[in-house]
C-alpha positions in Angstrom: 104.3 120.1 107.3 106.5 118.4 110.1 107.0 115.2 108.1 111.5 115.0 107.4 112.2 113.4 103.8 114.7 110.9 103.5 116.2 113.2 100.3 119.7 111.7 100.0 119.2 108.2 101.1 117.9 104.6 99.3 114.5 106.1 99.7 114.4 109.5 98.1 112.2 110.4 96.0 113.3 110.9 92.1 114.4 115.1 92.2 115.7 117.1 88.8 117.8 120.4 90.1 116.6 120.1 93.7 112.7 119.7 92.4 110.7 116.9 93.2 109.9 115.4 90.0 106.6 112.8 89.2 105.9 111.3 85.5 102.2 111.3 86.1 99.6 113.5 88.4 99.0 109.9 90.3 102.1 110.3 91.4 102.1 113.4 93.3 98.8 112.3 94.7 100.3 109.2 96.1 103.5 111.4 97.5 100.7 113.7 99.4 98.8 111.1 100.8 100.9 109.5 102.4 103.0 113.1 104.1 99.1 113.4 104.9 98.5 110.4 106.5 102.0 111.1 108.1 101.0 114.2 109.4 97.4 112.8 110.7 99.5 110.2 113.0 98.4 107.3 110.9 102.0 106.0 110.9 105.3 107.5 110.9 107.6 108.5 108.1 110.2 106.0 109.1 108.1 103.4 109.2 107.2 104.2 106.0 110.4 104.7 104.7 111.3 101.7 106.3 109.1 100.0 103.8 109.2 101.7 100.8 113.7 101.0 101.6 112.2 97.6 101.6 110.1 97.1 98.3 113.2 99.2 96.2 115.0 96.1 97.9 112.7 93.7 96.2 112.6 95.2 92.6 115.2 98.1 92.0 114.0 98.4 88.0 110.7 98.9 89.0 109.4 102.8 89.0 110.0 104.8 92.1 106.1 105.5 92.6 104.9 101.7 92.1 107.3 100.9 95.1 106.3 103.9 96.8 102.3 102.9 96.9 103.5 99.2 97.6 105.1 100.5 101.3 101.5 102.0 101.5 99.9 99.4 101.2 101.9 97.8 103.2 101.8 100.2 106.0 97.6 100.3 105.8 97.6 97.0 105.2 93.9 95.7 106.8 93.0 99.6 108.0 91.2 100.5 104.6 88.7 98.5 102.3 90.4 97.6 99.2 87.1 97.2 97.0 87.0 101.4 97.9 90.0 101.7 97.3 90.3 99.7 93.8 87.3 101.9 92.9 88.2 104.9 94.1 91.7 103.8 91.9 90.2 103.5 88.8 87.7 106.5 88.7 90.6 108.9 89.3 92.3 106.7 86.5 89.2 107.8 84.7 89.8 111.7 85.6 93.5 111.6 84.5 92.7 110.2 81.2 90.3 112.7 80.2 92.0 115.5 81.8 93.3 117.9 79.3 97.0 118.4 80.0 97.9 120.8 77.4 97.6 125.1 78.6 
């Protein structure tokens, strides 16, 4: 993957002894899609980071990953339908909550 992480700056992402570290599997999926769409020329990392730096700025208490899908949408903003998108949302909602997480 080409795509350079901001890793020390206002927009890293949360890491535990040098890990990358997400509360909830929506959260790694959200980290992925957008180093995808990165990689796919969609838009670039700064610009991204440039917005996610941007939506910390707004709200510092609230979660890492709820700032990090606000800069996405911000960055798509218009490019997808957000009725697919809601949907799409809340069937993988509906996956997570029946997953079983336990080995």
């Amino acid at each position: 993957m080409s795509t350079t992480l901001d890793v020390d700056g206002p927009a890293a992402p949360p890491r535990a002894n040098g890990e990358l570290v997400f509360a909830a599997p929506w959260e790694s999926r959200a980290f992925g899609l957008v180093l995808t769409l990165v990689d796919a020329g969609r838009f670039t990392y700064e610009e991204f980071r440039r917005r996610l730096i941007a939506r910390i700025g707004e709200d510092p208490s609230r979660p890492y990953y709820e700032s990090w899908l606000a800069a996405l949408e911000d960055v798509l903003g218009g490019v997808v339908d957000e009725a697919a998108v809601l949907a799409r949302a809340a069937a993988l909602r509906e996956v997570d909550d029946h997953e079983d997480h336990h080995p």
